[in-house]
C-alpha positions in Angstrom: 0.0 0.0 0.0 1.8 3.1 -0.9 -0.4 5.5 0.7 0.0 3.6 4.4 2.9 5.9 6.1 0.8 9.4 4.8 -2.1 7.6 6.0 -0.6 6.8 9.2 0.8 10.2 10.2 -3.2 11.5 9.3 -4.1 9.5 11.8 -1.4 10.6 14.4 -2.4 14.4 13.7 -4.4 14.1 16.8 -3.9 11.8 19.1 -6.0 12.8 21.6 -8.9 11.2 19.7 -7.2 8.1 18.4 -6.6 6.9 22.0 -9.3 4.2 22.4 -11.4 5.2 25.0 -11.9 8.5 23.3 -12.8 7.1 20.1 -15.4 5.3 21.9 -17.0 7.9 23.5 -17.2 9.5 19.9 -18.6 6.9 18.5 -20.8 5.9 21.6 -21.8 9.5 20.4 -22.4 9.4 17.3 -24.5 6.3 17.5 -26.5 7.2 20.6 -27.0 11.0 20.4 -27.2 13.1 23.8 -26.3 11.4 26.8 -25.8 11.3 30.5 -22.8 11.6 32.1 -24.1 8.1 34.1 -24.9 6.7 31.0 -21.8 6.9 29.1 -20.5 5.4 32.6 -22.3 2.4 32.3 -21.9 2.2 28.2 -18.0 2.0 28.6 -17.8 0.8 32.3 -15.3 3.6 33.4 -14.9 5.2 36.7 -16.3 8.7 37.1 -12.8 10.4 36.9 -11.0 8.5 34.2 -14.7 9.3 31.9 -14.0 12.7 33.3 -10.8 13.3 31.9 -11.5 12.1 28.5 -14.5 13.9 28.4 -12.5 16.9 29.1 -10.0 16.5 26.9 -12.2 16.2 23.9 -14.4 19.2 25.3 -10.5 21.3 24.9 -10.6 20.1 21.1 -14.4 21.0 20.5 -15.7 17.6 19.8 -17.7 17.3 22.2 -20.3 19.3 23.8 -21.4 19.6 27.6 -25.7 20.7 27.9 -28.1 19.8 30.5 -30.8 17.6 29.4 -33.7 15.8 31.1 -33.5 12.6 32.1 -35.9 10.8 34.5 -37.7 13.6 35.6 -34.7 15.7 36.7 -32.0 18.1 34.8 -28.1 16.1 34.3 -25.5 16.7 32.5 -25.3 15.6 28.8 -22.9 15.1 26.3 -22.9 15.2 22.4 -20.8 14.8 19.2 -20.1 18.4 17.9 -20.1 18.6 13.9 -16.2 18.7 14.6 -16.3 15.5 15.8 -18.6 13.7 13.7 -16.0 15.0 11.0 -13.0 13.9 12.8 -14.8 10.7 13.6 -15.2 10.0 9.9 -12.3 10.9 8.9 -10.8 8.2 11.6 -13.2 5.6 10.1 -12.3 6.6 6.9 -8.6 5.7 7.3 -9.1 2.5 8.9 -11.5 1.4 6.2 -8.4 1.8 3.3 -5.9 0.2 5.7 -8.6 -3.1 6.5 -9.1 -3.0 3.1 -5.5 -3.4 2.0 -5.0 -5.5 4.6 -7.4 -8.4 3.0 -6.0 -7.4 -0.2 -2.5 -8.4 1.2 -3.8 -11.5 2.9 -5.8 -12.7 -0.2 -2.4 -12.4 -2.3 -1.1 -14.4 0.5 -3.2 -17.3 0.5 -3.3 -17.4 -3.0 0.4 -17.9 -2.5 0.3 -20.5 -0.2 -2.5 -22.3 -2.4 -0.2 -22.4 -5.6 2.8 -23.9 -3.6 0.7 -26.1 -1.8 
């Protein structure tokens, strides 16, 4: 694949959102719409302040957005997927689509190897 090291250092132009518990919470997002700080808990089974501090981090790069909502008869903070997230989101999934891709082109050309010396 001769695109793979330009497509590699895309994907290391921020970091922040490549670590994995942040790219959950994006796509936990993304999927799911506006939700509770309690429920994003329980979706990714992280403590309060480890959530906290990835939360925050992606707050500091606008990719997420902090409102109150109502849930169960009461006012809690919520979270959503700003449009600069859904973009960097898909730009993510974007990437990692070429590189599967390439990946079961190269094993394909692989077996086929194996199957002609076999």
């Amino acid at each position: 694949m001769k695109d793979l090291p330009q497509l590699l250092r895309k994907l290391q132009e921020d970091d922040a959102v490549i670590q994995p518990r942040r790219l959950g919470i994006l796509i936990l997002l993304a999927l799911e719409g506006k939700l509770s700080f309690r429920e994003l808990r329980e979706y990714l089974g992280m403590s309060p302040g480890n959530l906290g501090s990835h939360i925050q981090v992606l707050e500091e790069k606008s990719l997420v957005t902090r409102t109150r909502c109502l849930k169960r008869m009461r006012y809690v903070t919520c979270y959503e997927i700003t449009d600069k997230g859904l973009e960097k989101l898909a730009s993510i999934l974007e990437i990692a689509s070429k590189i599967s891709s390439s990946l079961n082109k190269q094993t394909l050309r692989n077996d086929d190897k194996m199957y002609k010396k076999g």
